[in-house]
C-alpha positions in Angstrom: 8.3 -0.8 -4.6 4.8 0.4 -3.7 3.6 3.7 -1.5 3.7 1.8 1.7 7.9 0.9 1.2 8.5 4.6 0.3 6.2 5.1 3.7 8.2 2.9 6.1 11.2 4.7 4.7 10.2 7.9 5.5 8.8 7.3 8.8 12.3 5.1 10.4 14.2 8.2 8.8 12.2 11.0 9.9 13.1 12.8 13.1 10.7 11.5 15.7 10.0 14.7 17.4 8.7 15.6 13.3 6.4 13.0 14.2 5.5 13.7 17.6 2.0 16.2 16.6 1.0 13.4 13.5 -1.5 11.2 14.6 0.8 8.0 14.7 0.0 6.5 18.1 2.3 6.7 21.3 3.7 3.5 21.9 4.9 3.5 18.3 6.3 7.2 18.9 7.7 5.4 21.8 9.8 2.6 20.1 10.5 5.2 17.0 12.2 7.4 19.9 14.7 4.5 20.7 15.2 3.8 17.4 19.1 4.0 16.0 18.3 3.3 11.9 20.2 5.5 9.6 20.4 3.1 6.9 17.3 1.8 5.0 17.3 0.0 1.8 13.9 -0.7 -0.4 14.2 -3.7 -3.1 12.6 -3.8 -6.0 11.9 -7.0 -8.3 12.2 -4.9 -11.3 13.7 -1.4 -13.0 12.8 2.9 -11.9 10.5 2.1 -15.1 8.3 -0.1 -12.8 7.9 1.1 -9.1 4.4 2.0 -8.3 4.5 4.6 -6.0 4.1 7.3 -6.3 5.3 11.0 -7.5 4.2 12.5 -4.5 5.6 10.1 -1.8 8.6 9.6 -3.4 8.9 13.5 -3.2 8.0 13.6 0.6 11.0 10.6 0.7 13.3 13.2 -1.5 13.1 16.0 1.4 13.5 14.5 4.5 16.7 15.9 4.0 15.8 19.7 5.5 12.9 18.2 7.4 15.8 18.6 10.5 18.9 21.3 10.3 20.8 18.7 12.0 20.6 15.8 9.5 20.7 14.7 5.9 19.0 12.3 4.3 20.8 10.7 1.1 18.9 9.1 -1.4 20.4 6.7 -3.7 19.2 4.3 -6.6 21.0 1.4 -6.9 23.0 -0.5 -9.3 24.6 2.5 -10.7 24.2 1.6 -14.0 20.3 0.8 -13.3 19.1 3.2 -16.1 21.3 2.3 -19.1 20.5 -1.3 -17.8 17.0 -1.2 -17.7 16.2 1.5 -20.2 19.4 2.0 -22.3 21.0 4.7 -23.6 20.3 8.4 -23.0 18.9 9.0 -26.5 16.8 5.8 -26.0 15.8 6.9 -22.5 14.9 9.9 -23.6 12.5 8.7 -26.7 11.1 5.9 -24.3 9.9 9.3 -22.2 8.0 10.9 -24.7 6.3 7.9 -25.1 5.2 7.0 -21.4 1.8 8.5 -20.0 2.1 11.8 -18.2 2.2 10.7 -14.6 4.4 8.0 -15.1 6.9 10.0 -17.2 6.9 12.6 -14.7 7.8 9.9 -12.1 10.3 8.6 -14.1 11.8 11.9 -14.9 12.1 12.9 -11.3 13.8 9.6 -10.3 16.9 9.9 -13.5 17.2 13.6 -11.9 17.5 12.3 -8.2 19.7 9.6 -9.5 21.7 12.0 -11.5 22.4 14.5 -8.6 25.4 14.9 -6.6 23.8 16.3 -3.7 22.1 13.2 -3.1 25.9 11.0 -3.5 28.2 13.2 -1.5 28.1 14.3 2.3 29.4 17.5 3.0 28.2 18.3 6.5 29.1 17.1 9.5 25.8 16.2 11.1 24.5 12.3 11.2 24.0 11.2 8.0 20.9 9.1 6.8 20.8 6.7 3.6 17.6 5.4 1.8 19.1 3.1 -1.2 16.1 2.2 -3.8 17.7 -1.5 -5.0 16.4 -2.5 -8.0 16.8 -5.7 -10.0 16.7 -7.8 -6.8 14.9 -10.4 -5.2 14.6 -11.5 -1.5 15.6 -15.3 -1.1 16.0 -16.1 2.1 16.4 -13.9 5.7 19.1 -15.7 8.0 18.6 -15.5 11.8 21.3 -14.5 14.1 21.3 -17.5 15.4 22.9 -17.8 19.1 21.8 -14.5 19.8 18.5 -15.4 19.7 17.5 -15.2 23.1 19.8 -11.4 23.4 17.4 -8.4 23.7 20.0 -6.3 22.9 20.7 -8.0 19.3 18.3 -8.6 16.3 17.1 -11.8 15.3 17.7 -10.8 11.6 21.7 -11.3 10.4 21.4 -10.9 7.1 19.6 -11.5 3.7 20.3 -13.3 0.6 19.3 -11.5 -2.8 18.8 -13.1 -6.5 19.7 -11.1 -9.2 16.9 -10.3 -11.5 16.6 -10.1 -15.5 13.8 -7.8 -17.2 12.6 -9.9 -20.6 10.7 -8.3 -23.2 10.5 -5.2 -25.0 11.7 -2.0 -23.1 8.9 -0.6 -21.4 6.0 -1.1 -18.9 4.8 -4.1 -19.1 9.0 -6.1 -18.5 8.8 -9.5 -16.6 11.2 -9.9 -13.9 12.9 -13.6 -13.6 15.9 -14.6 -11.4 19.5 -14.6 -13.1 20.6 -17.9 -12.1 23.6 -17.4 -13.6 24.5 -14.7 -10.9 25.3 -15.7 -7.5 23.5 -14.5 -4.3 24.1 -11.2 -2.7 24.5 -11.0 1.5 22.8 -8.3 2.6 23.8 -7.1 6.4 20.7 -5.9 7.9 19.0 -5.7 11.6 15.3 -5.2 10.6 13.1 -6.3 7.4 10.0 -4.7 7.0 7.6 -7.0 4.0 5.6 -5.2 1.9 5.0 -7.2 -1.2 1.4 -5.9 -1.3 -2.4 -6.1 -0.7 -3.9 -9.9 -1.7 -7.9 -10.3 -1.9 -9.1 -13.1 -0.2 -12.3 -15.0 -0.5 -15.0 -14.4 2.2 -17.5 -17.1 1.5 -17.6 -20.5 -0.3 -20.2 -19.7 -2.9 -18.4 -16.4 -4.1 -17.1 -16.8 -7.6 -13.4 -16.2 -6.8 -10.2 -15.9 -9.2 -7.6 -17.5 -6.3 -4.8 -16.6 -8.5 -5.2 -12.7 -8.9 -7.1 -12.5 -6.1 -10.1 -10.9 -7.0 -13.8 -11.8 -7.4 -14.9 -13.0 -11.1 -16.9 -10.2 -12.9 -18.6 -10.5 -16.0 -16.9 -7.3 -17.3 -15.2 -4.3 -16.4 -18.6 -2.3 -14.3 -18.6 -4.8 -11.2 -21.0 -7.4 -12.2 -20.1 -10.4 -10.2 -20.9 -13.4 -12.7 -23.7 -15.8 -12.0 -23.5 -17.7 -8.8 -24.4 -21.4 -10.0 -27.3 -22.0 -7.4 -29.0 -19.3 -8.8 -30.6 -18.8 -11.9 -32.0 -15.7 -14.1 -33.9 -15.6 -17.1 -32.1 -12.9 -18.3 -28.0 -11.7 -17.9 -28.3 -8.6 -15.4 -26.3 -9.6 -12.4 -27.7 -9.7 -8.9 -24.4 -8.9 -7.0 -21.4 -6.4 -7.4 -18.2 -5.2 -6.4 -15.9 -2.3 -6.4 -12.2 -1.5 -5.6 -9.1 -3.9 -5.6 -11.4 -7.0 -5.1 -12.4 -6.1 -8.2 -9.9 -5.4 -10.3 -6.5 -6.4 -7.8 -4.3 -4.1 -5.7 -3.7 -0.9 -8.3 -4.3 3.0 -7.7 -5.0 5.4 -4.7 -7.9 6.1 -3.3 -8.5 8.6 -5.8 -8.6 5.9 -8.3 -10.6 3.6 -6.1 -13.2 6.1 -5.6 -13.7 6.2 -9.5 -14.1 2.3 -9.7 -16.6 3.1 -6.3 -18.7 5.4 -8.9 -18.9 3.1 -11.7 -20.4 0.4 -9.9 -22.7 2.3 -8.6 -23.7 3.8 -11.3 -23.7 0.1 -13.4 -26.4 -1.0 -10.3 -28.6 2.1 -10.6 -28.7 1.4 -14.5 -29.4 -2.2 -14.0 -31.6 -1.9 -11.3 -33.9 0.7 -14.1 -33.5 -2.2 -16.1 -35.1 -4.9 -13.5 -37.8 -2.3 -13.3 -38.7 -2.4 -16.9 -38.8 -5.9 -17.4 -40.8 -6.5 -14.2 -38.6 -9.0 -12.9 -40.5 -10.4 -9.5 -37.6 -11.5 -7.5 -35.8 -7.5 -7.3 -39.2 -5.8 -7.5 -40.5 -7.7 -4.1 -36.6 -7.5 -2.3 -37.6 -4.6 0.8 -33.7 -3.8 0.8 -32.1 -2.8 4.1 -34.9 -3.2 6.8 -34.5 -6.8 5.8 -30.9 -7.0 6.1 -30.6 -5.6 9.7 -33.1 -7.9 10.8 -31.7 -10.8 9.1 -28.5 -9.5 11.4 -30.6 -8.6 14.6 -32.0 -12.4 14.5 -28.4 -13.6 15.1 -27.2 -11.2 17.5 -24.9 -9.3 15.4 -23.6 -6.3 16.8 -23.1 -3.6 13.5 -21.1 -0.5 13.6 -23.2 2.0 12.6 -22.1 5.8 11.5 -23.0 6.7 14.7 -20.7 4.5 16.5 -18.0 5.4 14.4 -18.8 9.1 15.0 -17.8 7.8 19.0 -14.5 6.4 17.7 -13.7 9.6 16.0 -14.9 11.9 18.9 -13.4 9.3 21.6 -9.7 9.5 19.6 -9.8 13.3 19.1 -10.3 13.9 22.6 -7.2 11.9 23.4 -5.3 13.7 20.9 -6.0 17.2 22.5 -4.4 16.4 25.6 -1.6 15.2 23.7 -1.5 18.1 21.2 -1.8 16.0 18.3 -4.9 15.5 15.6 -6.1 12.0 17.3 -4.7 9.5 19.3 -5.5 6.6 18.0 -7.0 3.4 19.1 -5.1 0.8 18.1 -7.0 -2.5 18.7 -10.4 -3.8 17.2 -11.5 -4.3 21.3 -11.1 -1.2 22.3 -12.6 0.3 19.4 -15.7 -1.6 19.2 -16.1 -1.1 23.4 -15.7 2.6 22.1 -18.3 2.6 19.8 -20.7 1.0 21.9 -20.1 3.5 24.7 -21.5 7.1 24.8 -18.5 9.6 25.1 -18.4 11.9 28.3 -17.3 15.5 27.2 -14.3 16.9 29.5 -16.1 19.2 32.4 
């Protein structure tokens, strides 16, 4: 369960004229107006221990509940049992707490206290009610179709889905591996939408990158950015002629926060090696003229590159939408009409 479940939660629970002045565009404010969901379950591989969202969006998640004086929203984490389970009993809970790192104790504190409260397990108004279940231990096997009513607009596709219970092995703690109980049978699942996020995946953009296909990231030397040697090319000495920063480096983990460090570090590892090209005199970096050759390297094959500038027009062109509509932006929501944007000056309202 990353930031983007806890997300989709929030948004199919929230009331949709809460959304209405966000930026969220309005053909999806559109189909989140018709929408009937009160009931939205997020499943998790492993234990509360192991989610990475979020304190903060799990919060946001937490009060939807007076987001609207004329509904609840009811959070619950699923098994029952899923703390003594996963993380024993409460003297053992408690010592495994004082031994976690700050943010993620604080996390974990937060969700035993949602779990632990009533207010969150009994209705007592008589507005709608919405649920948000956090189902742990479990693992998607297969979604089933609704078969003849395929072809009914009126009807989901979806019928239901199959879950495999899951075991945590090793030690209590962090770094538990999730494996299917296969001596449990499969859970049905009633449901009339599923939503998949399982995660962002680094892909490999050209033949000759060095490329780890398993994790998904591109193979550094160390822990700085420094792409190892590409085999058609050879130095005479170990510095690294290309780089990389973010989750292609290191896989999908952190905020942008944490991103933006790993941004730094790179850039600081090239301006250090880069001093250290200078020193030795090494020809090949020494004569490179930088960007002027790129863009004409780009300009020779008629490739069209979005500029600051342009996207300065985006921004302006999506703003100016979103003031007739009394909202931040209205965004646009395909790469066409974006890039006919950018290219295009904007013509201020008279």
């Amino acid at each position: 369960m990353g930031n983007v479940a806890v997300d989709v939660a929030r948004i199919l629970l929230s009331p949709v004229d809460r959304l209405r002045s966000t930026d969220i565009p309005e053909p999806v404010i559109d189909c989140l107006s018709r929408s009937k969901v009160k009931n939205v379950i997020l499943i998790g591989r492993r234990g509360p221990l192991h989610v990475a969202f979020t304190l903060k969006e799990i919060r946001e998640l937490s009060k939807l509940h007076i987001t609207s004086s004329q509904s609840k929203c009811f959070i619950n984490l699923l098994p029952k049992d899923v703390f003594s389970v996963t993380m024993g009993t409460s003297d053992q809970i408690q010592e495994l707490l004082s031994e976690l790192p700050r943010p993620r104790r604080r996390l974990t504190e937060f969700l035993l206290k949602m779990h632990n409260s009533s207010d969150h397990k009994t209705n007592h108004t008589a507005y709608p009610v919405y649920h948000c279940n956090l189902q742990f231990l479990r693992f998607p096997k297969e979604i089933v179709s609704n078969g003849e009513h395929h072809s009914d607009k009126n009807r989901s596709i979806v019928s239901h889905i199959k879950l495999a219970t899951v075991k945590l092995n090793g030690p209590t703690g962090l770094h538990q591996q999730g494996v299917i109980d296969d001596t449990q049978l499969l859970e049905t699942l009633p449901c009339g939408l599923v939503v998949r996020s399982i995660g962002y995946r680094g892909v490999r953009i050209d033949p000759d990158l060095p490329f780890d296909e398993q994790r998904g990231v591109i193979l550094c030397k160390d822990n700085n950015g420094r792409v190892v040697d590409l085999p058609q090319i050879s130095y005479s000495f170990s510095l690294s002629p290309m780089y990389c920063a973010g989750w292609i480096k290191r896989g999908p983990i952190g905020v942008i926060a944490d991103t933006a460090v790993d941004a730094r570090q790179t850039a600081e590892t090239i301006l250090k090696d880069l001093s250290e090209f200078e020193k030795r005199g090494h020809v090949d970096v020494l004569n490179k003229r930088g960007l002027s050759v790129i863009q004409r390297y780009l300009n020779e094959r008629n490739i069209h590159v979005v500029k600051f500038k342009n996207w300065e027009r985006i921004d302006e062109a999506e703003k100016l939408a979103g003031q007739i509509l009394d909202k931040p932006r209205e965004k646009l929501t395909t790469i066409q009409s974006m890039l006919k944007t950018a290219f295009t000056d904007i013509e201020q309202p008279k």
